[in-house]
C-alpha positions in Angstrom: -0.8 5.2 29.4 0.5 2.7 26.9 2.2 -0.7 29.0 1.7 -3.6 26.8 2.5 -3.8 22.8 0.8 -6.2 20.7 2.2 -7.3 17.4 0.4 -10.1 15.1 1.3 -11.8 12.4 -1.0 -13.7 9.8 0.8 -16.5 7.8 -0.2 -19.2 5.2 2.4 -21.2 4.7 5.2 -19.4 5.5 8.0 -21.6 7.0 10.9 -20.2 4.5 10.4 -16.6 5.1 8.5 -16.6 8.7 11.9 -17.0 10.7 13.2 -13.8 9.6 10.0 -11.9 10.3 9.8 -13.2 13.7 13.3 -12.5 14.6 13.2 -9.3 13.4 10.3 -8.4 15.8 11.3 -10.3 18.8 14.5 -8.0 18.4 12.6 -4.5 18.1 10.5 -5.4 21.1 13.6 -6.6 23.2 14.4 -3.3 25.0 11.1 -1.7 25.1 10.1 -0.1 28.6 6.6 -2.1 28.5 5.2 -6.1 28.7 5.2 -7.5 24.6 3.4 -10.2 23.0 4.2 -11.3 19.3 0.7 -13.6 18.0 1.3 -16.0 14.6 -2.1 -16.9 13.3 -1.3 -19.7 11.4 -4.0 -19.7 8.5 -5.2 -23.0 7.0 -1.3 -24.3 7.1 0.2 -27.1 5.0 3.3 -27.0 6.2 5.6 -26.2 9.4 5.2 -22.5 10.2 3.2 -23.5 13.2 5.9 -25.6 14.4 8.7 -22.7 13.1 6.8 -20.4 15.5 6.2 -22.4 18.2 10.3 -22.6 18.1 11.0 -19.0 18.4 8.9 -18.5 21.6 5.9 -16.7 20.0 2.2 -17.5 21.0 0.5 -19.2 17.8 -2.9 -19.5 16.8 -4.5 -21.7 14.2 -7.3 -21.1 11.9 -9.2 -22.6 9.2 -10.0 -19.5 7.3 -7.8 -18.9 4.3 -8.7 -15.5 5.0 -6.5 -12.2 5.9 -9.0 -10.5 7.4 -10.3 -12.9 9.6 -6.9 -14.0 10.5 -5.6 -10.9 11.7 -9.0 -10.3 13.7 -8.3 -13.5 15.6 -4.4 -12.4 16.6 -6.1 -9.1 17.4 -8.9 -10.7 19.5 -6.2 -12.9 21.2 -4.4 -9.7 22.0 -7.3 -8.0 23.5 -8.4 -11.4 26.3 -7.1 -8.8 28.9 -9.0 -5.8 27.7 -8.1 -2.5 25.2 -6.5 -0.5 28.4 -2.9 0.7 27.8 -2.8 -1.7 24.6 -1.4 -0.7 21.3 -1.9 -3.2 18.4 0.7 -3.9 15.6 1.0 -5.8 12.9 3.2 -7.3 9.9 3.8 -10.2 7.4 4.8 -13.1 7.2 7.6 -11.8 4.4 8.1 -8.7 5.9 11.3 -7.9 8.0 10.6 -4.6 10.4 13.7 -2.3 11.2 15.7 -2.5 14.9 13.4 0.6 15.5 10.2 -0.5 14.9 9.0 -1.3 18.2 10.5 2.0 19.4 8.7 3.9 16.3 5.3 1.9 17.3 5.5 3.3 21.2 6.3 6.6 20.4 3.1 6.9 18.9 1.1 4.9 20.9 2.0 7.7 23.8 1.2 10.4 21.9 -1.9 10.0 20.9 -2.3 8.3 18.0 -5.8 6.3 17.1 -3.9 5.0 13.9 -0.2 4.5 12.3 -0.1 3.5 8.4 3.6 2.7 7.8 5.2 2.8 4.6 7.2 -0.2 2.7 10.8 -0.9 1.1 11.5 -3.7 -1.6 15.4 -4.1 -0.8 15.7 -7.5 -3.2 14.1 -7.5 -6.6 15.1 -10.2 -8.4 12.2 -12.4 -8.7 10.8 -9.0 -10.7 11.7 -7.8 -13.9 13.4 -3.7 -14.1 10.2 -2.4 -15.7 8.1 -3.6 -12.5 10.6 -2.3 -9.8 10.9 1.3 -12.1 7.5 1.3 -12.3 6.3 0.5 -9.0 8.9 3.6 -7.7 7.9 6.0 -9.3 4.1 5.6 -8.4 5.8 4.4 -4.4 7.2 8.2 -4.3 4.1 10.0 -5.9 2.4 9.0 -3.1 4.4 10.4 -0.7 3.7 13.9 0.4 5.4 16.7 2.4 3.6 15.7 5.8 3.3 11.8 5.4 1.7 9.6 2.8 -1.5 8.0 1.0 0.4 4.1 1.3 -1.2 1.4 3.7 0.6 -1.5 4.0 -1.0 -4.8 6.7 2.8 -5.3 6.8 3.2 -2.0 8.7 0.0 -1.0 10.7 -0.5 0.2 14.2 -3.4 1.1 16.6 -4.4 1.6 19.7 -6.6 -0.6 21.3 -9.1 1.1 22.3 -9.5 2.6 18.8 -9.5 -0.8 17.4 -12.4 -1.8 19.4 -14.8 1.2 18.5 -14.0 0.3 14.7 -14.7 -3.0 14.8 -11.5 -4.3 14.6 -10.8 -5.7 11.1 -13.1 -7.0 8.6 -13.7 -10.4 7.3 -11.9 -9.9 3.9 -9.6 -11.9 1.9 -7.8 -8.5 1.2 -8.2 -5.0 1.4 -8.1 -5.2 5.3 -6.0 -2.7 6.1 -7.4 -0.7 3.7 -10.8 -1.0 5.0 -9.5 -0.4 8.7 -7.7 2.8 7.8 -10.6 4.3 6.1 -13.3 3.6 8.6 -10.9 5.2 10.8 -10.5 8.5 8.6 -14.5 8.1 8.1 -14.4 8.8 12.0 -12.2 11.3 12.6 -10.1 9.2 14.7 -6.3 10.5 14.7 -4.8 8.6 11.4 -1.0 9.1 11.6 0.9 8.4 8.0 4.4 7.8 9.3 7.2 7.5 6.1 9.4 7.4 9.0 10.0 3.7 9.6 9.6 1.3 6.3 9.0 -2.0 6.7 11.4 -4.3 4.0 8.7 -6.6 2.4 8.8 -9.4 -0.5 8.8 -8.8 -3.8 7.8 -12.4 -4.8 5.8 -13.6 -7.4 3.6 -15.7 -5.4 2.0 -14.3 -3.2 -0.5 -15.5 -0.2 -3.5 -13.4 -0.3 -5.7 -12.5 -3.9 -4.8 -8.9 -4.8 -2.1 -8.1 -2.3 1.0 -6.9 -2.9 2.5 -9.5 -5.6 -0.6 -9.3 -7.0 -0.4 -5.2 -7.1 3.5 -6.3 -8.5 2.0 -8.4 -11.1 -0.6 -6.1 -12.4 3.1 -3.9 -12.7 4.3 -6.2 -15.4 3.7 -6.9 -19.3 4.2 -10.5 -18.6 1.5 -12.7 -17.2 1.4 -13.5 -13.7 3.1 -16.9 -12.6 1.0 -19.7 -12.1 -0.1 -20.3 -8.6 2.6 -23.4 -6.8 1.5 -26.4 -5.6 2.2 -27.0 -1.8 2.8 -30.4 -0.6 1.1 -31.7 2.2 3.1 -32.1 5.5 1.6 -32.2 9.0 2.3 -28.7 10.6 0.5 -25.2 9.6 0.9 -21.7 8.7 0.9 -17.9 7.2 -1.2 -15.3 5.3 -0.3 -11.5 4.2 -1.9 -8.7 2.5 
């Protein structure tokens, strides 16, 4: 039986667009019937998400690895000092806001069975994109959904049960494609995979992103333009964030 929710968040320096993230977890967890713990792995930070964090009551954890993967491992490993028993495992990103539900959505699962939940994603605010990337990118969104679920993963809108986690492997040392190479390994095994359209996730459509080839870099390859050129982060003491 499922009595304690997990939910971890990667981030490379995210202090702009962590607070809302946070809060909108912290508030889907609020009136769950079970113990919660929200984890920020602050990855090779430059500037105050660490300290953002540390503000809004969540446990944080520093790392040096400028790496998705690893990062989200760690919040997962974290999660799991007390053992996999009756422990379900979410996660989102730094620039992603979940839904009131969320938490609800997660548990619901959790209890009835499921080994695996692969969320879907919303883009409510487009304007740092052009119309030919937002057209484009919904009309290839919907063709992947299907009658009984869909064929999206999303790091920004993952869940999985503890035990589960454990017999995988828990996530891969990758600087992308980490939720990806979760899901798959779990379909390898037959483990229960769950495709929930259900509950989206509202995520950042921004043009520079955190991790290589994640989802402004999926955006970019979307557009006739080239990409923006990587920004230049000043150094501050403090640390944080890191999404995929």
């Amino acid at each position: 039986m499922v009595n304690r929710i997990a939910v971890v968040v990667p981030a490379h320096d995210e202090e702009a667009l962590l607070p809302g993230c946070l809060t909108s977890v912290l508030d889907s967890l609020r009136h769950l019937p079970v113990r919660s713990e929200v984890i920020v792995v602050a990855d090779d930070c430059r500037d105050a998400t660490a300290a953002v964090a540390e503000r809004l009551g969540v446990v944080v954890l520093t790392v040096r690895a400028r790496n998705v993967g690893r990062a989200r491992a760690a919040g997962m490993a974290h999660a799991l000092r007390n053992g996999p028993q009756g422990l379900w495992l979410a996660t989102t990103d730094a620039d992603s806001r979940v839904p009131r539900r969320w938490g609800g959505w997660q548990l619901r699962h959790a209890r009835a069975g499921t080994d695996l939940l692969v969320g879907t994603v919303r883009v409510t605010d487009w304007a740092p994109r052009s119309a030919l990337v937002r057209e484009r990118y919904e009309i290839r969104y919907r063709h992947g959904l299907t009658g009984t679920g869909h064929r999206h993963v999303h790091g920004a809108n993952l869940g999985c049960a503890a035990t589960a986690y454990e017999r995988l492997g828990g996530f891969a040392d990758l600087r992308h494609g980490e939720d990806h190479d979760l899901v798959e390994r779990g379909r390898r095994r037959a483990m229960r995979v769950v495709a929930d359209a259900d509950c989206a996730v509202r995520t950042s459509a921004r043009r520079h992103g955190r991790a290589p080839h994640g989802f402004a870099g999926h955006l970019d390859a979307l557009d006739d333009r080239p990409p923006a050129p990587p920004r230049h982060h000043h150094t501050r003491p403090g640390c944080t964030r890191q999404s995929s």
